[in-house]
N, C-alpha and C positions, 0 to 999 in steps of 0.2 A: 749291286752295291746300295743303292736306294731302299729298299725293301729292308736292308741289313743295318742301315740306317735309321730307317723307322719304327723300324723294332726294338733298336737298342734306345731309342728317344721314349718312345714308350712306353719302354720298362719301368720307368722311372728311376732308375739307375745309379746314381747321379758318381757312386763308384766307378760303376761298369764305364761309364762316359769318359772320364780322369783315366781310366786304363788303357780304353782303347785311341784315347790323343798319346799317353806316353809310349805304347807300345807302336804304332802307326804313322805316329805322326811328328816320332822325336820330340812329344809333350808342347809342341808349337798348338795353340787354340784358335790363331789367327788361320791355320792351317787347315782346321777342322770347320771353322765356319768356310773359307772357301769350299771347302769340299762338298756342306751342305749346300752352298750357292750353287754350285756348279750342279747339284743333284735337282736342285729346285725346291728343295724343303727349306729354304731361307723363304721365299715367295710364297709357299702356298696361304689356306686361309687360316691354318692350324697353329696354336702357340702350346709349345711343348712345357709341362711344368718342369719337365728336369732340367730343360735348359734355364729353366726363370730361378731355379733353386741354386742351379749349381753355379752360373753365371751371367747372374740380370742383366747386369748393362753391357755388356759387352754381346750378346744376345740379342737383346733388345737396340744396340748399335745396328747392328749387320741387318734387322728386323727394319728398323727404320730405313735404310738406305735403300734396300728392298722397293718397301711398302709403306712409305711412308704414314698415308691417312691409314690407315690397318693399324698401324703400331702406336699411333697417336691415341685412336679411338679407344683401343684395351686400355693401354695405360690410364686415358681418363676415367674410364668405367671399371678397371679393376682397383685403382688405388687414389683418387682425386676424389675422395666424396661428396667435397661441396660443390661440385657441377653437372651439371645436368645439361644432357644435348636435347634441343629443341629445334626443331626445324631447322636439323643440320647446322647450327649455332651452337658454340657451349658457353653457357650461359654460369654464373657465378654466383650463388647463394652468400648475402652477407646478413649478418644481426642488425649493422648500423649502418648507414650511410659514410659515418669516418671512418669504417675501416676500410675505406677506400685508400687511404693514405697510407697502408704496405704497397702501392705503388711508387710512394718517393722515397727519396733516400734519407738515409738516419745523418745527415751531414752536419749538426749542429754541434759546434763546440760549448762556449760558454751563453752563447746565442741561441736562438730558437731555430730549430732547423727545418728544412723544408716538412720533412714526416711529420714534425709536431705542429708546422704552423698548417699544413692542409688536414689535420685531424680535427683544432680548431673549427677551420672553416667548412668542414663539410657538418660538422655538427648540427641539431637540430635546434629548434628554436627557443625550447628552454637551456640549452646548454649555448645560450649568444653569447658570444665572444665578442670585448669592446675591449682593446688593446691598447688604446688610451684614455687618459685618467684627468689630467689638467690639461685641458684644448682652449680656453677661454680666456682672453686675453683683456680683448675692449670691445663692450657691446657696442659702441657705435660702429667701428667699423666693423664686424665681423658678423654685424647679424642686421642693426638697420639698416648701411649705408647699400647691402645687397638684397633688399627688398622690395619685390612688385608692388608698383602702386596700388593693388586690390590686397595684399598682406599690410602696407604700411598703412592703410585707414584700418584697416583690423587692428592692427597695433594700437593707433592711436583710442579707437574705439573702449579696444582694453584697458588701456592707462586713465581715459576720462572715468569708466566706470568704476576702475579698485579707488582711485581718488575724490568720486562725488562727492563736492560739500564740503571737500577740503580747502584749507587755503595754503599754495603753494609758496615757501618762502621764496625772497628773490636774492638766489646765491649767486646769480652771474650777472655779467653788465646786463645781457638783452632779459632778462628776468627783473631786471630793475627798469628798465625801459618798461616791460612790460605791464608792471604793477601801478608805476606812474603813470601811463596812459589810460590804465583800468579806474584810475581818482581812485588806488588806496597802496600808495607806496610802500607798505608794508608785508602785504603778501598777493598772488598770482590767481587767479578764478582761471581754471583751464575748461578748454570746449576742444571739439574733435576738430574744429576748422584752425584754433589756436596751432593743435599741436602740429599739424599736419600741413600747414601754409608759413608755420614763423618756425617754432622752436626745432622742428626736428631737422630747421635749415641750421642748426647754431649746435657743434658738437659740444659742446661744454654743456651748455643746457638740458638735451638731450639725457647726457652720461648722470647730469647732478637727478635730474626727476626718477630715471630709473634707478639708479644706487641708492638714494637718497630718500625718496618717496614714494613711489610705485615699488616697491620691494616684491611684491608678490608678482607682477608681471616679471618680475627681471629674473625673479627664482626660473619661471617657464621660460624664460630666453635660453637662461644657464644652459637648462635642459635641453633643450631645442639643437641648440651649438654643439653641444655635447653628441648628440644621438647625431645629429647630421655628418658632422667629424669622422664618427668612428663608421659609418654605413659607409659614407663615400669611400675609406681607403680598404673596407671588408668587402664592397664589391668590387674595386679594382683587384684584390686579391682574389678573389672565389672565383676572375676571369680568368687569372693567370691558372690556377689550379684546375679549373675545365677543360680549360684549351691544352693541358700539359697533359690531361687525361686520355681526351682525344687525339692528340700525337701519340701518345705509348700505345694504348692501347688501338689505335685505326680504326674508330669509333665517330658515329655523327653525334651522340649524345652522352651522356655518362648515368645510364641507369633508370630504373625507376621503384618507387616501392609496389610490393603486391599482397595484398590481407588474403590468408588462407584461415581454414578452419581446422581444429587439429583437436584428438580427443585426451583429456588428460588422465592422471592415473588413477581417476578418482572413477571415470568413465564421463565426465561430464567436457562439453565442447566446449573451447575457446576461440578466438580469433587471434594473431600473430600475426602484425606485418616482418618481411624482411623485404632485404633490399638486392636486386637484380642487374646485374651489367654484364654486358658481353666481352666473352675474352677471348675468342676464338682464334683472333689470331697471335694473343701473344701465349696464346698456350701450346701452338706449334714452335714458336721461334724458344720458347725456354726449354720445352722436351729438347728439341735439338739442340742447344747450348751445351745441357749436361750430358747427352749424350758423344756432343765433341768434345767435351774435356778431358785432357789428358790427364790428369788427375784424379779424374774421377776410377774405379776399375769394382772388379766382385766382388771388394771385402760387404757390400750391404747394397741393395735394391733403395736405392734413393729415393724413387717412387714408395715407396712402402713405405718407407724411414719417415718419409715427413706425411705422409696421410693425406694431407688436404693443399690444395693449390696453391692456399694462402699462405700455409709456414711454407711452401715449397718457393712461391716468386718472392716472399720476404728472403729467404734462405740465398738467392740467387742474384737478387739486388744488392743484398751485406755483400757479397763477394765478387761483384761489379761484374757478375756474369751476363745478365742483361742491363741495363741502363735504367736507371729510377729516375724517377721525376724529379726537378730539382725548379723552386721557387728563389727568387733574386730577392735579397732583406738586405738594401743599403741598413751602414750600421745610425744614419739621419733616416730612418724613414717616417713620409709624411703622405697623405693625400693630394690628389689634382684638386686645387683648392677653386677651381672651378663646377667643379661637381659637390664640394661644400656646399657651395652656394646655393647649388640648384636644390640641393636636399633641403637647404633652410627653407627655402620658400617652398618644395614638397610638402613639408613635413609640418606647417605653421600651422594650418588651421588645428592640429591634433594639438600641439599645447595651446593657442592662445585663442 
């Protein structure tokens, strides 16, 4: 029966096969792959085209349960193109780094949704994402009152020099104190020990010299606040998007880029980076996914149907068949405004 089996697989058949289930086997298929199980031609190392034509998945079912890595490995190397096994790894060729983010789910309503906001943030760095716009409220408190005593003599430094030779009016009490003790009541001679030992104890004072008079330093504060704002709550997100990466995927890191050389149509060489991560293991757990679905059956080779891994685990995340990655966006969100902080003073000597 084997031999009569093999012969009729090889024929290519894919009639002969449909006759000899209806005639044999009362048209039962489930019938027909037991009987190649029991022959042992489900297990061997052979993958029969008539059965891939006449009935993929369901073939490729019985295939897998068989043999599994065997049936994993064809599928990735007949119909996955953008992966490549490397040292027994299969590895995921991308264009960009964000399209890393067909790992999360399309779950956004009128809001930004996980897929969109880790497409964002995996982005590169001409394409930086800063997600807030007005962060800036009151420079006293939001920018000097959390400054290292090695940034606020810089501070002060900076506001003695955009003002040299000015004379500072006196809009607040201790600025009228000030002027009066200087013997000229009417306006403020500032020094880096004034600003840094009296006024920048006096938030009034403080707020009037920078809004008021120092304009150009407070532009760089603006700045400063700004950019610290929006890093601090872009790197608490790009952690959450990392770590979500390496839970889905069972992964220590999420990738790397790598520059190849590649000839173009003219005959002349260029250089291309693309971007590399490992998917090895969720590209076991999604072949088996579709091939347990009961849903799924031989109207179309799914593998084929969608080409590449990438429409294929997008394909299977839209239909909640494996699990997407999904990002928490309270509809207040804001930064640990502790980590504001620490950026302002990071980030000081670059404006000021």
């Amino acid at each position: 029966m084997k031999e009569k089996l093999i012969k009729l697989l090889d024929s290519n058949d894919t009639d002969g096969i449909h006759k000899f289930i209806d005639r044999y086997l009362n048209s039962n298929s489930d019938e027909f792959f037991k009987l190649l199980d029991k022959s042992g031609i489900i297990n061997d190392e052979k993958i029969y085209d008539s059965l891939i034509e006449s009935m993929p998945m369901s073939y490729l079912f019985h295939k897998y349960n068989s043999n599994p890595e065997q049936t994993v490995n064809y599928i990735v190397n007949e119909y996955l193109d953008d992966i490549k096994e490397i040292n027994g790894r299969y590895i995921l060729e991308l264009d960009n780094r964000e399209d890393l983010s067909l790992f999360f789910k399309n779950d956004g309503g009128r809001d930004m949704g996980s897929k969109e906001l880790a497409e964002k943030l995996l982005g590169e760095d001409e394409d930086w994402w800063e997600p807030f716009y007005d962060t800036f409220q009151d420079v006293y408190d939001e920018v000097v009152e959390v400054l290292t005593p090695e940034n606020l003599k810089l501070l002060a430094e900076k506001i003695n020099d955009e003002l040299s030779g000015s004379k500072v009016e006196p809009e607040t009490s201790l600025l009228e104190d000030i002027a009066t003790d200087q013997g000229h009541p009417d306006y403020v001679e500032l020094s880096v020990d004034l600003l840094l030992n009296t006024i920048f104890e006096d938030k009034e004072s403080t707020k009037y010299i920078l809004n008021r008079e120092a304009v150009d330093t407070s532009s760089e504060l603006y700045s400063l606040y700004h950019n610290a704002y929006n890093t601090a709550y872009v790197d608490e997100k790009w952690e959450q998007v990392s770590n979500e990466l390496k839970s889905i995927l069972s992964i220590d890191n999420i990738g790397e880029w790598q520059t190849k050389t590649v000839k173009g149509y003219d005959g002349k060489e260029r250089m291309i980076n693309n971007y590399f991560i490992d998917v090895t293991n969720i590209v076991d757990e999604s072949i088996r996914e579709i091939l347990n679905d009961k849903y799924v059956d031989d109207y179309r080779n799914e593998f084929e149907y969608y080409g590449t891994f990438k429409s294929f685990i997008e394909y299977l995340i839209s239909e909640d068949m494996i699990e997407g990655g999904s990002i928490s966006i309270p509809y207040y969100d804001y930064p640990d405004q502790d980590k504001v902080d620490e950026y302002v003073n990071d980030l000081f000597a670059d404006y000021i």
